[in-house]
C-alpha positions as CSV (number, residue, x, y, z in Angstrom):
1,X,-7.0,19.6,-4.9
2,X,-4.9,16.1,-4.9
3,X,-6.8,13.1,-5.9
4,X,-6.0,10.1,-3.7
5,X,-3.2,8.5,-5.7
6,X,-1.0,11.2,-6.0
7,X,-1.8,11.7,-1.7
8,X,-0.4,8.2,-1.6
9,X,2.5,9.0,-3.4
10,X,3.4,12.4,-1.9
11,X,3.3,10.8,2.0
12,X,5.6,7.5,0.6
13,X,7.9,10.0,-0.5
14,X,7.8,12.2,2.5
15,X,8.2,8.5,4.8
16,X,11.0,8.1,2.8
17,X,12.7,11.3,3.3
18,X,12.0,10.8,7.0
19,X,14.0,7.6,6.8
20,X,11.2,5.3,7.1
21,X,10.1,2.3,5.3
22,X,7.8,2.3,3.0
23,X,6.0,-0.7,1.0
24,X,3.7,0.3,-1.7
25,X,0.4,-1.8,-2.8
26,X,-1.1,-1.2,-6.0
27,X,-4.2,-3.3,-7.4
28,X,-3.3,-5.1,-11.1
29,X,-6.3,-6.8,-11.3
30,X,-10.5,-7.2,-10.3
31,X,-13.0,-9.4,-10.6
32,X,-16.2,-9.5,-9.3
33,X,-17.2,-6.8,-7.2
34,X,-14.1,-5.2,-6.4
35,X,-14.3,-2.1,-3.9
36,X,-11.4,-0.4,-5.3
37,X,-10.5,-0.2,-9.3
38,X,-7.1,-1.5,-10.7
39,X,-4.4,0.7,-10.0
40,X,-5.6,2.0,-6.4
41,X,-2.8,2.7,-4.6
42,X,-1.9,2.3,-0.7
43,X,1.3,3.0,1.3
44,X,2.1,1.7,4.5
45,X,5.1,2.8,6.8
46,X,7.0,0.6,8.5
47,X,5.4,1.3,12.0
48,X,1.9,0.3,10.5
49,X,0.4,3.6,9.6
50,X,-1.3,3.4,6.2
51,X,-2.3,5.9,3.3
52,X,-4.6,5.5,1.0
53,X,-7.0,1.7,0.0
54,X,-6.5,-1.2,-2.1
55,X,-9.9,-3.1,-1.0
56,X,-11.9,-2.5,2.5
57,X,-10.2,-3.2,4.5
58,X,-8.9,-7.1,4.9
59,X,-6.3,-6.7,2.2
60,X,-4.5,-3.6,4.2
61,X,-5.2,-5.8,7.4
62,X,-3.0,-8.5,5.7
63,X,-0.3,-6.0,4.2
64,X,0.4,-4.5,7.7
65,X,0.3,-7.9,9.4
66,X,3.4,-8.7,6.4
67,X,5.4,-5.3,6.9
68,X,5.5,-5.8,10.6
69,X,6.7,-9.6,10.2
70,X,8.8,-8.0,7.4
71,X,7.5,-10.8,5.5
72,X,7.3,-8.6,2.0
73,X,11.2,-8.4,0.2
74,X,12.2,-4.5,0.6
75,X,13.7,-4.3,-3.2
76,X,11.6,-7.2,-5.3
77,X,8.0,-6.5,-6.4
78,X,5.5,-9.6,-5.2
79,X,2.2,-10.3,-6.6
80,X,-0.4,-11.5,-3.8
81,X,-3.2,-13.5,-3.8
């Protein structure tokens, strides 16, 4: 069986061949409490639909809220808050 990573990166990949977009979040760094441990993974196609969980919940809130606004650069990696 697939652990959830490579489930996130076998749908981006399939999105991709579909022709969709794709933007890919991956967690660098914790503190606290954090839900999720660095280098969770989550993919989100360009209609919204998401794979996968970087936090739980608000933080994939926020990434679909940018990939619909196409606020997020398509070829340049960004570091968020």
């Amino acid at each position: 069986m697939d652990n959830v990573d490579t489930q996130v990166l076998k749908k981006a990949d399939e999105w991709q061949r579909d022709g969709r977009r794709v933007v890919m979040g991956t967690i660098v760094r914790t503190w606290g409490s954090a839900p999720r441990p660095v280098g969770s993974l989550v993919a989100e196609r360009d209609d919204g639909l998401v794979v996968g969980s970087v936090s739980g919940g608000c933080i994939e809130d926020d990434l679909v809220d940018r990939v619909r606004a196409r606020a997020l650069a398509a070829d340049t990696p960004q570091r968020g808050a």
